[in-house]
C-alpha positions as CSV (number, residue, x, y, z in Angstrom):
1,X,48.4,-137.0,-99.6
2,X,49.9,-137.2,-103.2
3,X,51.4,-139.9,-104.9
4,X,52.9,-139.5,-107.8
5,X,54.7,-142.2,-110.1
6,X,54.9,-141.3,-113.6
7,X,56.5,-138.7,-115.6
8,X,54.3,-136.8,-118.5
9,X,53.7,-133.1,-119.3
10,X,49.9,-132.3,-119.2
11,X,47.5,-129.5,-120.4
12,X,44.4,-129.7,-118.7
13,X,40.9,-127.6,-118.7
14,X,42.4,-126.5,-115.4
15,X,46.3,-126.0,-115.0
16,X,49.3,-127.5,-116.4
17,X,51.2,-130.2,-114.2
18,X,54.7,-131.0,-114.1
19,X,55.3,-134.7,-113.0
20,X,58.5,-136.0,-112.9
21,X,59.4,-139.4,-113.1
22,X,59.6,-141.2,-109.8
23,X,58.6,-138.4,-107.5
24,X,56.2,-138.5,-104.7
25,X,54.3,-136.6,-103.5
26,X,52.6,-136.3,-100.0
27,X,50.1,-133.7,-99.3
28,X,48.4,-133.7,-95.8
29,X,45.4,-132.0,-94.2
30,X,45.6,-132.0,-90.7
31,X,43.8,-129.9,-88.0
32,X,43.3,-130.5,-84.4
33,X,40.0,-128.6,-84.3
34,X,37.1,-129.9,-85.9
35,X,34.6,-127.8,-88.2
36,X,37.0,-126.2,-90.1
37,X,36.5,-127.8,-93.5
38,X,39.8,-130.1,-94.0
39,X,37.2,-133.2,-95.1
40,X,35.7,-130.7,-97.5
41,X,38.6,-129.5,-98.7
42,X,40.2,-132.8,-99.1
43,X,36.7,-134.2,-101.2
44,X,36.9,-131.0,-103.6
45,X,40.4,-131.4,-104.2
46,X,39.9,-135.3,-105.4
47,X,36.8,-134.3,-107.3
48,X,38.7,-131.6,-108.9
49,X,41.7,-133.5,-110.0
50,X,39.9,-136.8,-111.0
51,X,38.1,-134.5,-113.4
52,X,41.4,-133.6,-114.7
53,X,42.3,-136.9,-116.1
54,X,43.7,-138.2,-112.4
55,X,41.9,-141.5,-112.3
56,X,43.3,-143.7,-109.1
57,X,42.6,-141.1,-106.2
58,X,42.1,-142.4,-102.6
59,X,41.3,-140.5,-99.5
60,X,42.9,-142.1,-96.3
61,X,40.9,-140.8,-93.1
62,X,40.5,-141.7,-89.4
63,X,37.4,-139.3,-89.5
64,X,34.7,-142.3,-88.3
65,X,31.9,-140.0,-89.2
66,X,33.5,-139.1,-92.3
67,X,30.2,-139.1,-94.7
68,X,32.5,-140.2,-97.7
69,X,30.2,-143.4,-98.0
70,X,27.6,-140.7,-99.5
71,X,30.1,-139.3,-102.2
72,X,32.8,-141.9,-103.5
73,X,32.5,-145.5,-104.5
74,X,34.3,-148.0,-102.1
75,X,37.6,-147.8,-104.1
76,X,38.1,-144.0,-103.8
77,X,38.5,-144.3,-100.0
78,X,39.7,-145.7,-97.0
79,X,38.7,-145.2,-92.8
80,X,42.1,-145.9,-90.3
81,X,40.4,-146.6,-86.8
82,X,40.6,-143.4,-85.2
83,X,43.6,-143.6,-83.3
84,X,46.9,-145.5,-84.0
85,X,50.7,-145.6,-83.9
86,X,51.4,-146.0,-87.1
87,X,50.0,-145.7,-91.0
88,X,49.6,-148.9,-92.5
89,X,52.7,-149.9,-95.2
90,X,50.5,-149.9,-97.7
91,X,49.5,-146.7,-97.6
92,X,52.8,-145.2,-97.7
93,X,54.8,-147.4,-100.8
94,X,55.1,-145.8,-104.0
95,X,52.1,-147.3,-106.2
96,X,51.9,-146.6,-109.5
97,X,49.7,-144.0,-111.0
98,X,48.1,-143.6,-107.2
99,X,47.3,-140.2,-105.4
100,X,46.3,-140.7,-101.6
101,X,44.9,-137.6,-99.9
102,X,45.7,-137.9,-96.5
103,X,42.5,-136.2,-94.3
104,X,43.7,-136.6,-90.2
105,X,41.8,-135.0,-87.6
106,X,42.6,-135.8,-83.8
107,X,46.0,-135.1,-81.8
108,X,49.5,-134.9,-83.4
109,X,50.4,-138.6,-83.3
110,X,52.7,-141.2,-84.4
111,X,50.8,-141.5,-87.6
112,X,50.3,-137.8,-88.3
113,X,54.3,-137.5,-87.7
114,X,54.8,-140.6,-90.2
115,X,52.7,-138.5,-92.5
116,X,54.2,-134.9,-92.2
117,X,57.8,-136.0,-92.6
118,X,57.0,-137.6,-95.8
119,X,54.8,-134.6,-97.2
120,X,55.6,-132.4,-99.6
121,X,53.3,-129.9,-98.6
122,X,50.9,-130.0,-95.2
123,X,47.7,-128.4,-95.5
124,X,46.4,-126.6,-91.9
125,X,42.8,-124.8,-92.6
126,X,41.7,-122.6,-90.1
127,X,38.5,-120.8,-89.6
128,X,39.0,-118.5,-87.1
129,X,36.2,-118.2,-86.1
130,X,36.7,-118.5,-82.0
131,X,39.5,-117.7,-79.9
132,X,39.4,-121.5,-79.0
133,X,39.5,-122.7,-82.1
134,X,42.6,-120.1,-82.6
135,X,44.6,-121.6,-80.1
136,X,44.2,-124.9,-81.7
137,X,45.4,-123.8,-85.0
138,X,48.1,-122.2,-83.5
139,X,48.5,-125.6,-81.5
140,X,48.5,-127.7,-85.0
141,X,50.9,-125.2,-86.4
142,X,53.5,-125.2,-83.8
143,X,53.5,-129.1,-83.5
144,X,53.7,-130.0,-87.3
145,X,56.2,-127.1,-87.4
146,X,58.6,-129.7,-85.2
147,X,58.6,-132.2,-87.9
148,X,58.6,-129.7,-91.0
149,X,58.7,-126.5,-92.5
150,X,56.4,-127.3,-95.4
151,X,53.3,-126.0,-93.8
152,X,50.4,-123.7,-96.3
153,X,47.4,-122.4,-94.5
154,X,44.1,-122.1,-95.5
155,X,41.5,-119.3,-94.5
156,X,38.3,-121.3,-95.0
157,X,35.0,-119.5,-95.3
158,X,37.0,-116.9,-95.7
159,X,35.5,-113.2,-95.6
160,X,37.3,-110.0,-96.6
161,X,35.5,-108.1,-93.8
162,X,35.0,-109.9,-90.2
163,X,35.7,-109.8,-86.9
164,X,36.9,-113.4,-87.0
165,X,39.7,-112.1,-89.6
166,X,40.9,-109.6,-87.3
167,X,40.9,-112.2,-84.4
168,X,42.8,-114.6,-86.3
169,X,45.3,-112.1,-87.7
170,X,45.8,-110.6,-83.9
171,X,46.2,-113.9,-82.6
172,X,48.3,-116.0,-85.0
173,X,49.6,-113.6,-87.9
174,X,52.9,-114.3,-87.2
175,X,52.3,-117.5,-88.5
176,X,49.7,-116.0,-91.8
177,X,53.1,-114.2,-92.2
178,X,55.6,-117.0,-92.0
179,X,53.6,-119.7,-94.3
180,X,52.0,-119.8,-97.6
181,X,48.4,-118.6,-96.9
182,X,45.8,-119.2,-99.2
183,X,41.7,-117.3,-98.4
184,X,39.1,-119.9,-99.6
185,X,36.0,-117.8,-100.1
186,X,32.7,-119.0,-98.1
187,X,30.7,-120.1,-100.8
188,X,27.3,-122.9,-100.5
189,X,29.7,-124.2,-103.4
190,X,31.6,-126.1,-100.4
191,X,28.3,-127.3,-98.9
192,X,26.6,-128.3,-102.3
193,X,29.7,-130.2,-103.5
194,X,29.0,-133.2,-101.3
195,X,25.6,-133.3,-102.6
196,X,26.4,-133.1,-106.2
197,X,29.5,-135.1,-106.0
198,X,31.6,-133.0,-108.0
199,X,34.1,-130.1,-107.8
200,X,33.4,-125.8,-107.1
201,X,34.5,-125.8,-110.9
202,X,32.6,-128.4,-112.3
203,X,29.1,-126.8,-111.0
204,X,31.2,-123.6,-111.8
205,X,30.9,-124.6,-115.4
206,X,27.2,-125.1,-115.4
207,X,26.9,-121.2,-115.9
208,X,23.8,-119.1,-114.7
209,X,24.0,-118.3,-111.5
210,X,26.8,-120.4,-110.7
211,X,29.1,-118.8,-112.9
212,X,28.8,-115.7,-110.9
213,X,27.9,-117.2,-107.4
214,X,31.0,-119.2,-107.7
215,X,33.3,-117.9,-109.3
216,X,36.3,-116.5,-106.5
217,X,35.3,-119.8,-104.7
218,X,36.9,-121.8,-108.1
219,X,39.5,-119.0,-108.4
220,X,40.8,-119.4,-105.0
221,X,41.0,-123.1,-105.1
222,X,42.5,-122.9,-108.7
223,X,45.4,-121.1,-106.9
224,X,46.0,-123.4,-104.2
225,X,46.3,-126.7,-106.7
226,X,48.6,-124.5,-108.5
227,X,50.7,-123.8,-105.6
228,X,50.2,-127.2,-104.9
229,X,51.2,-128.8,-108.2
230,X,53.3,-126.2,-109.6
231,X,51.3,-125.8,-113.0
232,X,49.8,-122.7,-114.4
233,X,46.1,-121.5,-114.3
234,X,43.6,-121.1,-116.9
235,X,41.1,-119.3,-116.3
């Protein structure tokens, strides 16, 4: 979850952002199924854009096993309980200079509905890689598709060639057709991130073998913050 109070026009390392003055935004990642890399998403996302000159980034979570006590100082995050009715005010008020990134896992409750109705964008990853885990997919998809229509998918540890693509697309592609979907490339970048504490692109960077090992996985995610954000890659 995104919020964003200021208005200024931006060229960073990465993309160009767009913020206008007064405008919030709410991005949430939300998945019924576990394992599917929605906390690791979320963490490279505010690794990535507090190396971009975003400074006051929180990540809200009811994750109890969440591991961010590892990877971010105190400030950078907060742990609901995990279940509740509602998200606490606080959490939800326009704050100056603050982005929160909403990470929920569980069932679709009251506070996952408070959430998706006030997102700009929600953020459903899917792996794919059971028929079970499918189903809840297309579960999440179909309940947060009650509350809004502002729903991008993302293929994590994604592969161009597996059966688990073929599953998923048999099962649910009327939904990889309906919605913004967006392949993140199975990469150790994902793993390695929560041991080096920084973003894909920031190891990326560190060239050698990186800069080749790496390189679609920083690509791919490049593309979703500029879907996200609306600003314009540089490679």
């Amino acid at each position: 979850m995104f919020l964003i109070v200021f208005c200024v026009y931006s060229v960073y390392s990465v993309y160009s952002v767009y913020l206008t003055i007064g405008l919030m935004m709410i991005f949430t990642i939300f998945s019924q199924a576990g394992g599917v890399g929605k906390s690791t998403v979320a963490l490279n996302l505010a690794f990535t854009l507090k190396e971009n000159d975003f400074t006051n980034i929180k990540i809200v979570t009811n994750e109890q096993a969440h591991g961010l006590d590892d990877v971010l100082p105190k400030e950078n995050y907060v742990v609901l309980p995990e279940r509740g009715s509602k998200i606490p005010e606080q959490y939800l008020i326009n704050n100056e200079n603050e982005i929160l990134i909403f990470d929920f896992a569980g069932k679709t409750d009251g506070r996952i509905k408070q959430a998706v109705e006030s997102s700009n964008r929600v953020l459903i990853p899917t792996k794919g890689e059971s028929a079970n885990k499918i189903k809840q997919f297309i579960h999440t998809v179909s309940d947060i598709s009650d509350f809004t229509d502002k729903i991008t998918i993302l293929l994590t540890a994604y592969k161009k060639t597996s059966k688990s693509n073929k599953r998923l697309f048999d099962m649910a592609g009327e939904f990889l057709l309906k919605y913004p979907t967006f392949p993140l490339k199975a990469s150790e970048a994902y793993n390695n991130l929560w041991d080096e504490k920084r973003s894909v692109r920031s190891m990326w960077l560190d060239g050698g073998l990186n800069s080749r090992n790496y390189l679609e996985a920083k690509e791919n995610f490049n593309d979703l913050i500029k879907h996200l954000l609306g600003g314009e890659n540089e490679r």
